[in-house]
N, C-alpha and C positions, 0 to 999 in steps of 0.2 A: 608492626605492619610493614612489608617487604614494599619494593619502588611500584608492585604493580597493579598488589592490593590497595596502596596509596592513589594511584591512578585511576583506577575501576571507582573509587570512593566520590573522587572530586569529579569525572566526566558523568556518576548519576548525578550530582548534584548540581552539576550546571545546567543539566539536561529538564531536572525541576526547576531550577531557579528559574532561565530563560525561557522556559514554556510559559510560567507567569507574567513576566514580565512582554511576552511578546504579545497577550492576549490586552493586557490594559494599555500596554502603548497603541495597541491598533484599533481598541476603540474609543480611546481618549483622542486619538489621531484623526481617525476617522472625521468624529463630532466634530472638531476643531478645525479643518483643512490644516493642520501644523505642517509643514514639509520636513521640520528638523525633527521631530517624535517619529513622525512616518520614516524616515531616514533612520533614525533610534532602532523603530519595530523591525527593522526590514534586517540587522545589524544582529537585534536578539535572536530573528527567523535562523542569521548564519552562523549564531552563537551554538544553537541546537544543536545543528548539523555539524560543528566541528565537532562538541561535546563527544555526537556518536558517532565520529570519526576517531576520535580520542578512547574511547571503550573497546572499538574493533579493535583497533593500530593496536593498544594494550593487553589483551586478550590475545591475540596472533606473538602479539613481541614474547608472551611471557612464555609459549611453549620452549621447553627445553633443547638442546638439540639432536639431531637426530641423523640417520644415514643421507637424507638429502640434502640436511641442515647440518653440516659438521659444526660451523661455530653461531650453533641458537637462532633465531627468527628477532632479533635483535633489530634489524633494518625493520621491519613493518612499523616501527616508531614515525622513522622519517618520510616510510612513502606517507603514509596516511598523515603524517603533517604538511607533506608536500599539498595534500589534498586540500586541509584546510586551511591554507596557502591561499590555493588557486579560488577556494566556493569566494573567499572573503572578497579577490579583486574583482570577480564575476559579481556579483551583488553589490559589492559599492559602483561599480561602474553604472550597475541599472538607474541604484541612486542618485549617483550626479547626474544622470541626463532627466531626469522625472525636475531636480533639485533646479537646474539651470531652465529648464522649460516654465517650473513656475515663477523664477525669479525675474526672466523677460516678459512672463505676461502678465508682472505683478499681482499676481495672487495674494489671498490676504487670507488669516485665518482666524477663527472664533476664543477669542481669548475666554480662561475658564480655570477655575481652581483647580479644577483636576490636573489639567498641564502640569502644574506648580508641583502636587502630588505625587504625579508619574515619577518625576525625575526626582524628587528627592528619596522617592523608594528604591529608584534604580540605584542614587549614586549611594545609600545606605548600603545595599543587598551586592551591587559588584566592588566596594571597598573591603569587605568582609570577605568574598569570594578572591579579591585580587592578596590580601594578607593569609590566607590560607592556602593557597597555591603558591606562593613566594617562599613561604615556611616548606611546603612538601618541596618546592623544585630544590633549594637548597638542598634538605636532605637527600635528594633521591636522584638529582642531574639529569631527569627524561624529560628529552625535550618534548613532547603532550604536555606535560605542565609547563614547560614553558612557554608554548604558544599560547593556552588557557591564562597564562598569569597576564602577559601580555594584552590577553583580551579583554580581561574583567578590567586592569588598569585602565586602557583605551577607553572602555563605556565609562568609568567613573567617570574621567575627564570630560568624554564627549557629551555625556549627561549634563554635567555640567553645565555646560555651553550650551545644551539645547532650554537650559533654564534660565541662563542669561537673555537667549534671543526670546524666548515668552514675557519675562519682563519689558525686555524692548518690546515688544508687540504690544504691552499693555499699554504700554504710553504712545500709540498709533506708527512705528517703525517695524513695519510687517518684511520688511525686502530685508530685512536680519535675518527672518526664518529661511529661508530658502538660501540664501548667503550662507548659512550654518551649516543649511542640510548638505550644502556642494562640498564645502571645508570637512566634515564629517566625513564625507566620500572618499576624497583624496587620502586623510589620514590610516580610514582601512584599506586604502589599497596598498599605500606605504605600509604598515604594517604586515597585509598580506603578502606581500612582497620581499619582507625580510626573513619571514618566515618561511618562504619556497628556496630561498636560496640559502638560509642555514642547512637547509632537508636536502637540495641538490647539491651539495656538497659531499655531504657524507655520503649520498648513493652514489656519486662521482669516485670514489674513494679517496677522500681527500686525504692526504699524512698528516699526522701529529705537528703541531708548531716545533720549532728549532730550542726557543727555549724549556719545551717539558722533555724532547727528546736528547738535549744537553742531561739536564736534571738524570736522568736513565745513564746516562756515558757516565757521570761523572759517580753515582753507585757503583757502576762495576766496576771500576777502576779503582776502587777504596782496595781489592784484593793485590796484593801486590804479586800476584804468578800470573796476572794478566796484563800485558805487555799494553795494547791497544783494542779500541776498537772500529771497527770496519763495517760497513753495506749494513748499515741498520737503516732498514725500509719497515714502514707503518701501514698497514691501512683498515680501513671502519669496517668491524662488525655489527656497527647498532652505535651505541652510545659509547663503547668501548673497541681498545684496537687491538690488532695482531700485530705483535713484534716480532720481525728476523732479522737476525744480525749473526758477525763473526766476531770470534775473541781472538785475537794473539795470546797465548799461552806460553810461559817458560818451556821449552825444550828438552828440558832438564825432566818434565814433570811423566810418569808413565800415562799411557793411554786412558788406563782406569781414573788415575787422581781425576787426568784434564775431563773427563767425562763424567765426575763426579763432581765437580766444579762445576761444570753446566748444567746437570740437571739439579742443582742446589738453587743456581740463579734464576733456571726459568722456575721454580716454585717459588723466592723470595719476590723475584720482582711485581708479581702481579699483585703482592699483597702489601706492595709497599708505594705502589703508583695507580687510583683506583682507573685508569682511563685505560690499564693496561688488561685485556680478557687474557692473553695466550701471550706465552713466549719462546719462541723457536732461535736456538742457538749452534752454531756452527762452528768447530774448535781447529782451530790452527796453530801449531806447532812453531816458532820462532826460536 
């Protein structure tokens, strides 16, 4: 299964999982005045919607390329994580002010086994979710799955906690729950947050770091009729870069060899640095 059949797999499944999960949080929520479950529900509500921001992004990314697309639809990764990015800090923001309203007017909420339930089905079902995305994002480096692994991790955690402050409730400390639900808030915004700027980056065209683009220099340089190298500039197709660069070439070498030399390198290097799509080489005589 390729990176985007992989992707298409885990974004239906999230898209089941957190439907369920967002139906019993909001009516266990409901029943309960909980603020930290309701904070939960409202969390899984923007779980969906990355899901099916994560299916489009992937389905657009996987088209091949084309006359208008010379190097592949690759970026639709990042817009559309850009996006679920932005739904995450828009939603938890709603959260913490709903979170901090109740926690001033000391709201209290109906303590009930089911609370107890909710979240240990949650933190069951996004532990499972957040170890199967972990395993694909290794394999596969799209960053969709890595906002999704991200996410599943977050609700384990934040589940968590929302089980914690239900116990404190049960023993009459209610200003935990909405203490929770605020701390919840902030943490997906933080999150949503690191994910808009991993995604603005690479639409920014960010280059390659200095030590993967060392790592590349110091390949071609293993050829000893290559003197140096020179203006090697990077920048993002998607998940993968465009290399350009110059070689210094022996002098000595005919036009043909140094030209067979270079189109040797831009077919070895991409298959020998996976971050590399394309390699454009420019030959100089010394």
């Amino acid at each position: 299964m390729n990176r985007y059949e992989t992707t298409k797999k885990v974004s239906f499944i999230g898209i089941i999982s957190n439907l369920f999960l967002l139906i019993i949080k909001f009516i266990v929520a409901t029943i309960s005045h909980s603020e930290a479950l309701l904070a939960d529900a409202v969390n899984s509500g923007g779980d969906i919607f990355s899901s099916l921001m994560s299916y489009i992004g992937n389905k657009i990314a996987s088209h091949p390329s084309d006359e208008d697309h010379n190097f592949g639809h690759g970026k639709a990764e990042y817009i559309f994580s850009l996006l679920i990015g932005i739904s995450m800090i828009l939603v938890a923001a709603k959260v913490l002010y709903d979170s901090l309203h109740a926690f001033f007017a000391h709201d209290e909420f109906i303590f009930s086994i089911y609370l107890v339930l909710v979240c240990l089905i949650t933190i069951v079902i996004k532990s499972c979710l957040y170890i199967y995305c972990k395993f694909s994002y290794k394999k596969h480096q799209n960053i969709l799955l890595k906002a999704t692994m991200k996410d599943n991790r977050n609700d384990a955690i934040l589940s968590f906690g929302t089980l914690i402050s239900v116990i404190f409730g049960y023993f009459g400390y209610y200003f935990f729950d909405s203490f929770l639900g605020a701390l919840i808030s902030l943490y997906i915004i933080y999150t949503g947050a690191s994910i808009f700027l991993e995604s603005y980056k690479i639409l920014m065209d960010v280059s390659l770091d200095k030590e993967y683009t060392s790592k590349i220099i110091e390949y071609i340089l293993k050829n000893k009729d290559i003197k140096n190298v020179t203006d090697l500039y990077t920048s993002a197709t998607g998940y993968k870069y465009i290399a350009i660069l110059t070689i210094d070439v022996d002098g000595n070498l005919t036009t043909f060899k140094s030209h067979e030399l270079a189109d040797k390198l831009e077919k070895e290097i991409p298959n020998q640095f996976r971050k590399i799509y394309k390699v454009i080489i420019h030959v100089n005589p010394v």
